[in-house]
N, C-alpha and C positions, 0 to 999 in steps of 0.2 A: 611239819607245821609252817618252816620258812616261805616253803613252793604253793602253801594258799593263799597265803600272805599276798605276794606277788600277783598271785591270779587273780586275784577281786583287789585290784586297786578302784579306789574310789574318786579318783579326780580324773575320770575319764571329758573328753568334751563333749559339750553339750550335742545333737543334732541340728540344730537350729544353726547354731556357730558353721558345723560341715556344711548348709547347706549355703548359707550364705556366701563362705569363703568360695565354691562353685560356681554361684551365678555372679559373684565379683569375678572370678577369674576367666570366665566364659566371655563378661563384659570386657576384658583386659584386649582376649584375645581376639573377638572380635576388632574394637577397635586398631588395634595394633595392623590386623589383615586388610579392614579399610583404608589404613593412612600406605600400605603398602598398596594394594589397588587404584590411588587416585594419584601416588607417586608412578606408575605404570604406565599409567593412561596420560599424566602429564609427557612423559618422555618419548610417549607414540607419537602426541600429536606435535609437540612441541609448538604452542602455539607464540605468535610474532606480534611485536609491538604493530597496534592498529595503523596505519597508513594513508592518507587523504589524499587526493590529487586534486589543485584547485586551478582554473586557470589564469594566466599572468593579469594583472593589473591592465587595464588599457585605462585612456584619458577619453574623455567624449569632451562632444564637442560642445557643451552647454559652459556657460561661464558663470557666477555668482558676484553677486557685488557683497561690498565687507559687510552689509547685514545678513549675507549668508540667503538672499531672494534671488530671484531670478530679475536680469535686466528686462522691462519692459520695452521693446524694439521695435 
């Protein structure tokens, strides 16, 4: 009598619950494989802070009066 007892437990989980727990943990691992793949691909490429090259400052030859106009000459 003890060993039916046992066998037909009733507080089995639900399916729904199984199913769930699945596609959470399928999303888990996923995610997990992406943040490993785009850590991958960052250390392939390693990419470099952006760089400008501009060239030096020159003076011209135009002058400004203190209203900031051009002198009329």
């Amino acid at each position: 009598m003890a060993v039916k007892l046992l066998l037909r437990r009733s507080d089995r989980t639900n399916p729904v619950i199984w199913a769930l727990a699945i596609v959470c943990t399928g999303l888990v691992v996923a995610v997990i494989l992406t943040g490993i793949a785009v850590f991958v691909i960052y250390l392939v490429y390693q990419p470099k802070a952006p760089s400008s090259e501009s060239p030096p400052p020159t003076s011209t030859a135009w002058s400004t009066t203190k209203q900031g106009s051009l002198p009329s000459s």
